[in-house]
C-alpha positions as CSV (number, residue, x, y, z in Angstrom):
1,X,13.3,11.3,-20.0
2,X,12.4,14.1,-22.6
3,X,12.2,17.4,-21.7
4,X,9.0,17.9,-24.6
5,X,5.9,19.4,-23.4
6,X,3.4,16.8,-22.8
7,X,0.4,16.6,-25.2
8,X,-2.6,16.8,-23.9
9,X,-1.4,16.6,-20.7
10,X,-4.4,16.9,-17.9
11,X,-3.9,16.9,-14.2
12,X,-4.7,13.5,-12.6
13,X,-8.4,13.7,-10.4
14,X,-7.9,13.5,-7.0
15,X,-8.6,9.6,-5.6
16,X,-12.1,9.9,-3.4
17,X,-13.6,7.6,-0.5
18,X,-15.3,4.8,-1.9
19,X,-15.0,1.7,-1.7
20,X,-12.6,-0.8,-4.0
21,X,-13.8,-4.4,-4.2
22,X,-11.5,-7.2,-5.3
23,X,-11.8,-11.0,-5.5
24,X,-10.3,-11.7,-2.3
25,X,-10.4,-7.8,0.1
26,X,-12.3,-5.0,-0.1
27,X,-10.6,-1.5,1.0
28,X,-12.9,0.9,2.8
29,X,-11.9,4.7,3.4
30,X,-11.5,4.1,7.0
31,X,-13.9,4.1,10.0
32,X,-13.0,3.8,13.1
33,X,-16.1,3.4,14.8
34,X,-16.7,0.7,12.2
35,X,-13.0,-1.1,11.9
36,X,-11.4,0.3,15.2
37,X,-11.9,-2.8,17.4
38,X,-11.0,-5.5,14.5
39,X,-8.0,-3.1,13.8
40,X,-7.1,-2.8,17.2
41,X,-6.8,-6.7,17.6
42,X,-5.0,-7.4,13.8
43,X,-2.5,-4.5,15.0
44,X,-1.9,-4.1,18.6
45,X,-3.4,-7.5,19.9
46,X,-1.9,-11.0,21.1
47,X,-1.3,-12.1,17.8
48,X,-0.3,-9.0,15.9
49,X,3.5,-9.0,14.7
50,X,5.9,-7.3,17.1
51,X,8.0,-6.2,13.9
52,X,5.0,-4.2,12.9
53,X,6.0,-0.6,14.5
54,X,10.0,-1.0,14.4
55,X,10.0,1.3,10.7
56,X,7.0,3.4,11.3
57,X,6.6,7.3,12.8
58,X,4.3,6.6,15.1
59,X,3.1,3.6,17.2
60,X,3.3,0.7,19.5
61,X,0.2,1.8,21.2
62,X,0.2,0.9,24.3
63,X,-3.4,2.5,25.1
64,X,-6.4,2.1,23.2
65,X,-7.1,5.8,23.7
66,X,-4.0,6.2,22.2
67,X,-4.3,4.1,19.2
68,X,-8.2,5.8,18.7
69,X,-6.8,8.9,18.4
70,X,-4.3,7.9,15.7
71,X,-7.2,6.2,13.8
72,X,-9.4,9.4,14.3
73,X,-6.9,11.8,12.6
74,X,-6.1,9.3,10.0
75,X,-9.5,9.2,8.7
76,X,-9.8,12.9,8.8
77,X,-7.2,13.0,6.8
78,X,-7.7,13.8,2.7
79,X,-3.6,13.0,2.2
80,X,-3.0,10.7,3.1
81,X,-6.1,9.1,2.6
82,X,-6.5,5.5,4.2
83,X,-8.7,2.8,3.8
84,X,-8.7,-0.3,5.7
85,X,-8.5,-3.9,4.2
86,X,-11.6,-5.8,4.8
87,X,-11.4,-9.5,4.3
88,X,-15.0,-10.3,2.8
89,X,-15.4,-14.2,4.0
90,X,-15.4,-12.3,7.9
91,X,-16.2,-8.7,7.3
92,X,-13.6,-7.6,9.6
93,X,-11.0,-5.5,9.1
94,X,-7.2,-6.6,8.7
95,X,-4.8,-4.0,8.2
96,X,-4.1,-0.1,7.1
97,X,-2.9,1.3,4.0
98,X,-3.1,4.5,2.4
99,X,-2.3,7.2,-0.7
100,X,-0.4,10.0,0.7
101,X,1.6,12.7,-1.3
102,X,-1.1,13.0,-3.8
103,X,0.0,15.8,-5.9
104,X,-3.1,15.9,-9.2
105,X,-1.1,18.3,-10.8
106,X,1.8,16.8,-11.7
107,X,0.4,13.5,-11.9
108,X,2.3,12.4,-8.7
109,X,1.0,10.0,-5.7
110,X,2.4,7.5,-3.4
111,X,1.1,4.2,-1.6
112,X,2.5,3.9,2.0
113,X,1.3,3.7,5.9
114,X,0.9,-0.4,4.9
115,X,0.0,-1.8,8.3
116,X,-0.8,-5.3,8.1
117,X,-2.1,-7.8,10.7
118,X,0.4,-11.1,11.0
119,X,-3.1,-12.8,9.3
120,X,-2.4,-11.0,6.2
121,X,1.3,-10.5,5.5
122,X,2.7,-12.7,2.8
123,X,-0.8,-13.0,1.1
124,X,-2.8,-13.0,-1.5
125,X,-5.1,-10.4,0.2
126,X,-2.3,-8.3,0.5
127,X,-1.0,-8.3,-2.5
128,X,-4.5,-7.8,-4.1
129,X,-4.9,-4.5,-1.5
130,X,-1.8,-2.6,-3.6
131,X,-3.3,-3.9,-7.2
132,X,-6.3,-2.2,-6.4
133,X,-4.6,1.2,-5.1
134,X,-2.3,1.1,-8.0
135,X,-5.2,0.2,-10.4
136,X,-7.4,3.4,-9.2
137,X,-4.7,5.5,-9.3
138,X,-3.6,5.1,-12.9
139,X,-7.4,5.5,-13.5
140,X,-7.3,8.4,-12.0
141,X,-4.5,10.0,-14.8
142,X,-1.7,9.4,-12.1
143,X,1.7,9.1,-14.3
144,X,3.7,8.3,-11.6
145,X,3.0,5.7,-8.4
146,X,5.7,6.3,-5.6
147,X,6.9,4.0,-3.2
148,X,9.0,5.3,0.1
149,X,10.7,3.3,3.1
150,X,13.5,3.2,5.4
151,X,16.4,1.9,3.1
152,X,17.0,-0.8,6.1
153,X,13.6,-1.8,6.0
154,X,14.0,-5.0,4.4
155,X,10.3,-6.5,4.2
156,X,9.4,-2.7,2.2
157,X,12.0,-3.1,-0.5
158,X,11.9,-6.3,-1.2
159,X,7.9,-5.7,-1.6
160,X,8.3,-2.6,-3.9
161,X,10.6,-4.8,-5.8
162,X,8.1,-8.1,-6.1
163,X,5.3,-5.3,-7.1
164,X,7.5,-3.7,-10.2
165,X,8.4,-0.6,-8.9
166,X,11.7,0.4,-9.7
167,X,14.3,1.7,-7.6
168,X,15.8,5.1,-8.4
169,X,17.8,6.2,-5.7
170,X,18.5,6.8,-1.4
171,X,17.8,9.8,0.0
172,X,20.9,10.1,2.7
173,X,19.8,11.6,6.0
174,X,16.7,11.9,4.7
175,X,14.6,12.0,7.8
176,X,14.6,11.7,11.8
177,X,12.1,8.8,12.7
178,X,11.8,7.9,16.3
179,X,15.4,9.8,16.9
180,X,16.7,7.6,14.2
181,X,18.0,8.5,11.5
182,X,16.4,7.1,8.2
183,X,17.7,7.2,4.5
184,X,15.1,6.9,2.6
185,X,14.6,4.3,-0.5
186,X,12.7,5.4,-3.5
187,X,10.7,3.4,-5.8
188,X,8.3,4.6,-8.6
189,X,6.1,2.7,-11.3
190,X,5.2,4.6,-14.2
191,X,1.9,5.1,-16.2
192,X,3.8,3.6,-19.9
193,X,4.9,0.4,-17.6
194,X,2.0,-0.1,-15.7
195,X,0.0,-2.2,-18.5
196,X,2.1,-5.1,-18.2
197,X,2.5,-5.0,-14.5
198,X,-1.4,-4.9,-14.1
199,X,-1.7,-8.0,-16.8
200,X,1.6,-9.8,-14.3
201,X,-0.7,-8.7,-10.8
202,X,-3.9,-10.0,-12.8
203,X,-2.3,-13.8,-13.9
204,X,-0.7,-13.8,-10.8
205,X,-4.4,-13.4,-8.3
206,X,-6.0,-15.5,-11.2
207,X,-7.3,-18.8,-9.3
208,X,-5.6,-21.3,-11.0
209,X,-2.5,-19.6,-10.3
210,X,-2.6,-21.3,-6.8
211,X,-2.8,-25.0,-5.8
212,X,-5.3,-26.4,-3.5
213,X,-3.1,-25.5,-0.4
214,X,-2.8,-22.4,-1.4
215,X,0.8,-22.1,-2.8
216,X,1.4,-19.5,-6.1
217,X,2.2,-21.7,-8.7
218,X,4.3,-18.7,-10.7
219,X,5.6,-15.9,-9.0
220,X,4.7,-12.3,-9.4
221,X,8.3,-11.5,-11.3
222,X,7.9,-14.6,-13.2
223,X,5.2,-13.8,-14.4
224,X,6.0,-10.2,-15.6
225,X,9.1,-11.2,-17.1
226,X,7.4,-14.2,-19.4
């Protein structure tokens, strides 16, 4: 990249809590007297996915006072700043996900804390959740989207990869997560590149992009690379 002073350059706005509606989720700045109990079941209950927690800091929660606490600070929290994923045909709430690093002046933020219910992996809903953070955030005047994970966390990389971030590097020894070590992975999608990965994310969620049992007829890649 050059080294030229940037024209006009203007420090990106910070993002704020409000909601961001799509065609198929809605993400709310997180409540947890509103989405606590539908979080607690999509995350900790009988048919959450026990492969959830294994790559996180924090959680299994074992107690609900446990878990209430953890949604408590995270929605005092201005960065990161979470919203849950709201799945409009049943108003309830499916999953986590959040900005975090947010750094306005240097144009810098990062999506991360993605904690699905097993309902919503390996959908459309989720998919659309991380359009619509990406999309406000180069609203904003972000230049510079980050994606972090555990370099052994398969399901993460493969996901920044379907999305069109691009990998630029492991940070060895990077952090101590649950007294394991983690090298981290880092991804990043740039302002100049995001205008054809919002046009791939927008054909991709388009309707007639899926059959009538639900199956994507082209793939997100596919898609970007035609």
């Amino acid at each position: 990249m050059s080294n030229q002073p940037l024209l006009h350059w203007q420090p990106a706005k910070a993002p704020e809590r409000q909601p961001l509606s799509g065609q198929r989720v809605r993400l709310e700045p997180l409540d947890p007297t509103r989405h606590g109990d539908d979080l607690w079941q999509a995350l900790q209950g009988s048919q959450a996915d026990p492969a959830l927690w294994d790559y996180m800091a924090y959680g299994p929660f074992g107690e609900r006072s446990a878990f209430d606490a953890w949604l408590s600070g995270n929605a005092a929290s201005s960065n990161p700043l979470f919203y849950s994923v709201i799945d409009p045909a049943s108003a309830s709430a499916q999953g986590l996900l959040s900005f975090l690093n947010i750094v306005p002046a240097h144009g810098s933020i990062e999506i991360g804390n993605i904690c699905y219910g097993r309902a919503m992996q390996r959908s459309a809903q989720a998919t659309e959740a991380i359009y619509l953070l990406a999309q406000y955030a180069f609203e904003l005047g972000y230049r510079r989207l980050e994606w972090k994970c555990n370099a052994q966390n398969a399901r993460s990389t493969r996901a920044a990869e379907r999305f069109g971030f691009s990998y630029e590097g492991l940070f060895r020894q990077h952090l101590v997560i649950k007294d394991r070590n983690r090298d981290t992975a880092w991804y990043a999608l740039l302002d100049n590149e995001w205008p054809a990965v919002q046009r791939a994310f927008e054909r991709w969620l388009a309707a007639d992009n899926f059959d009538a049992t639900g199956q994507q007829r082209q793939t997100l890649a596919a898609l970007r690379n035609s």
